[in-house]
VODRENPA-868467 format. One line per field, with one value per residue (C-alpha): residue number from 1; x, y, z. Coordinates in steps of 0.02 Angstrom, whole numbers, m for minus. Each point is the difference from the previous one (the first is absolute). Example, Ala and Ser with C-alpha at 12.3 -4.5 7.8 and 13.67 -1.06 7.14 Angstrom:
BEGIN
pos <- c(1|2) $
X <- c(615|69) $
Y <- c(m225|172) $
Z <- c(390|m33) $
//
This chain:
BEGIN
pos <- c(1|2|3|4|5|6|7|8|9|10|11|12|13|14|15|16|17|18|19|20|21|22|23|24|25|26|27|28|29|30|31|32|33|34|35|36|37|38|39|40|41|42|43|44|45|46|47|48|49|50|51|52|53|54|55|56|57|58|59|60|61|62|63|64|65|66|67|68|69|70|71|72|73|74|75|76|77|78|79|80|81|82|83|84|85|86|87|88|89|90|91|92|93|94|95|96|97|98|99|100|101|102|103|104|105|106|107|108|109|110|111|112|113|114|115|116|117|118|119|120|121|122|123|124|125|126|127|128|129|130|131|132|133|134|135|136|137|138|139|140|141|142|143|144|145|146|147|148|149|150|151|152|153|154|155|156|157|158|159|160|161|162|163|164|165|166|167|168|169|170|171|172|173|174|175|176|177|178|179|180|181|182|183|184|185|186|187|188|189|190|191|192|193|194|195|196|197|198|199|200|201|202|203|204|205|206|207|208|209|210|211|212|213|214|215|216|217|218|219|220|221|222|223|224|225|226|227|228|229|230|231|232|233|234|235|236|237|238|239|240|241|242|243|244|245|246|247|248|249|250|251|252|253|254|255|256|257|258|259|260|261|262|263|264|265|266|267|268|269|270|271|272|273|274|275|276|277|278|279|280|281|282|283|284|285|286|287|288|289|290|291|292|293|294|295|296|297|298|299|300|301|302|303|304|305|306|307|308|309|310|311|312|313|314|315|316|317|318|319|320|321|322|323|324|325|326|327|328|329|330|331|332|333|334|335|336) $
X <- c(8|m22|85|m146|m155|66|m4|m186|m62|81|m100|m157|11|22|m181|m47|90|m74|m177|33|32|m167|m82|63|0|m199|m15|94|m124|m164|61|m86|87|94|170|0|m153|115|151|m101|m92|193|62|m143|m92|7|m77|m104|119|156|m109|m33|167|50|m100|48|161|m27|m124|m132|m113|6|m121|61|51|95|94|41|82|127|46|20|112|85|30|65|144|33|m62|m96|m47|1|m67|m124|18|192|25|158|10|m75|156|96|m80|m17|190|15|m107|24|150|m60|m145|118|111|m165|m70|170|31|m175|30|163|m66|m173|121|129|m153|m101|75|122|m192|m93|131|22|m180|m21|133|m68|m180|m129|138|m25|108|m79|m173|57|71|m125|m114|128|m33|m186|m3|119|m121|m138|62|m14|155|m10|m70|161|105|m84|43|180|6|m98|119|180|m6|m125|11|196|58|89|m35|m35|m185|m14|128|171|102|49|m20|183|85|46|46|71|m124|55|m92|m142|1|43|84|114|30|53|136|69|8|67|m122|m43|m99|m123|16|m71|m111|m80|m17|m74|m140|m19|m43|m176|m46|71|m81|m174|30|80|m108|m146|103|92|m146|m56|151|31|m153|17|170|m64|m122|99|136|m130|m40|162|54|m109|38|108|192|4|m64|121|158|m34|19|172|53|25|m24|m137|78|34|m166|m90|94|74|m150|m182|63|12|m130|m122|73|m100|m159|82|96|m185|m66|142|3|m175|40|141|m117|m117|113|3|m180|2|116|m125|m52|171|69|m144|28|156|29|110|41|m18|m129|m147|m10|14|m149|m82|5|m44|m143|m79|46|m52|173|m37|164|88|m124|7|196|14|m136|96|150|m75|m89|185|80|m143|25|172|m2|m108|137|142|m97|m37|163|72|m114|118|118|m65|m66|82|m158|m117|2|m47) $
Y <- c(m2149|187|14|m98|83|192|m84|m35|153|49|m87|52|156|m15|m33|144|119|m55|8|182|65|m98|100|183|m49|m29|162|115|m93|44|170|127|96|m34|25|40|103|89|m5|72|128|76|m1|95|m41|m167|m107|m164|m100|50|m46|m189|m11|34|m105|m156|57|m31|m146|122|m71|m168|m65|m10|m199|34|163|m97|m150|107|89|m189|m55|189|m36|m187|76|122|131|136|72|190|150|97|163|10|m129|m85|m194|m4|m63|118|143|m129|16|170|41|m130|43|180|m118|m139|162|93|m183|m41|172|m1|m177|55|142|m87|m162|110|106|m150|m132|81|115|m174|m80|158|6|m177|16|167|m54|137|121|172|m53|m136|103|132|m126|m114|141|66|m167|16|132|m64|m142|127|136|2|m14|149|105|m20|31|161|73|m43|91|133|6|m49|57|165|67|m61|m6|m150|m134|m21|m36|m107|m118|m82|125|178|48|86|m142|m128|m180|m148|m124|m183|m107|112|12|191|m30|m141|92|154|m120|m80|174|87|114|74|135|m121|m115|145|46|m183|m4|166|m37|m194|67|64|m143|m133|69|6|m181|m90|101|m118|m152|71|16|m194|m64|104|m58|m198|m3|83|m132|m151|59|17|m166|m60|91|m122|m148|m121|1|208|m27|m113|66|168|m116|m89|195|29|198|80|44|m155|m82|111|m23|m171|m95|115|99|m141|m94|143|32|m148|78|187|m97|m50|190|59|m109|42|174|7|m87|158|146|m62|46|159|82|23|145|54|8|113|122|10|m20|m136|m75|m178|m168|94|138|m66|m132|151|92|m162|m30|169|m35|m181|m75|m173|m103|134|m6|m203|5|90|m70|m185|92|50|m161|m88|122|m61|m172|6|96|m138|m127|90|21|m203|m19|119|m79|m185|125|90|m153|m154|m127|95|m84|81) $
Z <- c(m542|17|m173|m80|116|m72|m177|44|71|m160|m111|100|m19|m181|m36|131|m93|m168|80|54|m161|m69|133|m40|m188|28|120|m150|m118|104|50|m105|m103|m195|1|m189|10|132|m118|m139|108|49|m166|m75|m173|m32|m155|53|m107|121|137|m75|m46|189|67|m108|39|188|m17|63|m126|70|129|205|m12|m158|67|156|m96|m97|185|72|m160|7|185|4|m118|97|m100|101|m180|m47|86|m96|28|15|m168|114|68|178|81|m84|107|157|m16|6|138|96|70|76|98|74|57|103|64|72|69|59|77|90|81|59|68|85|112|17|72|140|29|20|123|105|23|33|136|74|m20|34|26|m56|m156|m33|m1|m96|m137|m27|m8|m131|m88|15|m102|m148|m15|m11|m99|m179|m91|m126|166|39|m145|m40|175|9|m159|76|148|m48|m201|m16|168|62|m179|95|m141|m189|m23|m151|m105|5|m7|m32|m186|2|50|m78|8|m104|m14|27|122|m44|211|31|205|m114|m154|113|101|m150|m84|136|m9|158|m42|m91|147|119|m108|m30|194|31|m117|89|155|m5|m114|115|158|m79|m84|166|127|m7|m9|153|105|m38|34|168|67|m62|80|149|17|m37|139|133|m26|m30|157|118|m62|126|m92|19|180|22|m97|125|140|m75|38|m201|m23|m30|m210|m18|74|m142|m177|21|90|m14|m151|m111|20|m2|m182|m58|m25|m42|m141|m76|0|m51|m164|m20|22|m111|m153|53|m15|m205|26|112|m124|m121|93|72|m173|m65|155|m21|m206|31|m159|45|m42|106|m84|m164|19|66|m154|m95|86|m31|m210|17|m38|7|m30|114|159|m31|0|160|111|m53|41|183|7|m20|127|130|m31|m2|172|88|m69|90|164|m12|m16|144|115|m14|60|105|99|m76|68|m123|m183|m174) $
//
């Protein structure tokens, strides 16, 4: 039964996915600015025939409807088409960045997860504490506090002042590393190469502190909330009173069903740190999918800004499937 409800959210989202990249195809479209008037103006003097020729090329000469059919029949098989300024397939350089963005969102994940949660229970438990005032406080202002604020003083702080911390990119330039997974922490273990491997994770840090930060804060203060409640309800009241201790009354019985609604943020969260690296990536010249649809929004890339806002849109989707699906476990009464 559950088997055929994840097939269906499946097929839901299908259409939801198409329909986002109808919308950012039409918001490239009406965005001012020619991409081959752009192109042209870069590479200098230009004839008018080169220009025609470019456009036909691109189906620029075509009206909206008809450029948006060839992207529907380009997308159906699978074909995210080829970027414009860098003459290479869209998935091609999907591929290649990708890898560097699923490496800062997890890193970024694992460090806002491993603050946030044990932060939310401890202040749940020590309620109005001075720990608990000084944290969510803490958390106040991660919600607040704009991300590249943020970025641009820990590189103030721990790169230009400490000289602690690289402040931009992957890794050193004189070092170097076999590429296989095209994920720099696993290439460096399967190569044995440690000096790449503390080199990948020196430059992760300031990134993954800026990206999970915000997330961290959410979370803390969702799981803060959901354990108050949790906390008061009659089974905690009465597993105290069984004599169970005081650990155990807190992960095994409040714990886990204050996860519940923490699990939901934390999906949504997870869909928006695809989002929030945009701007982390450009801080920090991280070569990944945010800074490159960066760039190609500036040059008005069109297939390339399509292919990775369907590739974000995917990732969110995707994210809210998982959470529906940790919730049967989670609480086994609650259905997809």
């Amino acid at each position: 039964m559950q088997t055929s409800r994840v097939i269906e959210r499946i097929l839901i989202a299908i259409p939801v996915i198409i329909g986002i990249g109808i919308i950012i195809f039409l918001i490239m479209r009406l965005t001012p600015g020619d991409p081959v008037d752009i192109m042209m103006g870069q590479a200098g003097h230009v004839s008018e025939r080169e220009v025609e020729l470019l456009r036909e090329q691109w189906h620029l000469d075509e009206s909206i409807p008809v450029q948006l059919g060839y992207f529907l029949k380009d997308l159906f098989r699978g074909d995210l088409g080829m970027s414009f300024t860098k003459g290479r397939p869209v998935w091609e350089l999907i591929k290649q960045t990708l890898p560097a963005t699923i490496e800062l969102a997890v890193f970024g994940a694992f460090f806002a997860l491993a603050i946030a949660i044990p932060i939310g229970v401890v202040s749940a438990v020590k309620q109005n504490s001075l720990l608990d005032r000084v944290s969510m406080a803490t958390a106040f202002f991660g919600i607040c506090m704009p991300i590249f604020w943020m970025g641009i003083i820990l590189i103030i702080v721990f790169s230009i002042n400490l000289n602690w911390l690289p402040t931009y990119g992957r890794i050193a330039y004189d070092v170097r590393l076999q590429e296989i997974t095209g994920f720099y922490i696993i290439d460096s273990i399967l190569t044995g190469n440690m000096p790449a491997l503390a080199s990948t994770l020196k430059h992760l840090i300031m990134p993954s502190i800026t990206l999970g930060f915000p997330m961290a804060a959410i979370v803390a203060r969702v799981m803060r909330s959901s354990m108050l409640e949790v906390l008061r309800n009659d089974y905690v009241v009465m597993a105290r009173a069984k004599g169970l201790g005081e650990f155990r009354v807190i992960v095994k019985h409040a714990m886990r069903n204050a996860m519940i609604p923490t699990v939901t943020v934390i999906g949504l969260e997870i869909g928006m740190l695809l989002g929030g690296n945009m701007i982390v990536e450009t801080v920090f010249s991280w070569p990944g999918l945010g800074r490159l649809v960066v760039s190609s929004i500036f040059v008005r890339d069109y297939p390339l800004v399509q292919g990775v806002v369907m590739i974000y849109a995917f990732t969110f989707v995707f994210a809210n499937l998982i959470v529906d699906i940790l919730y049967t476990y989670i609480n086994p009464k609650i259905s997809i």
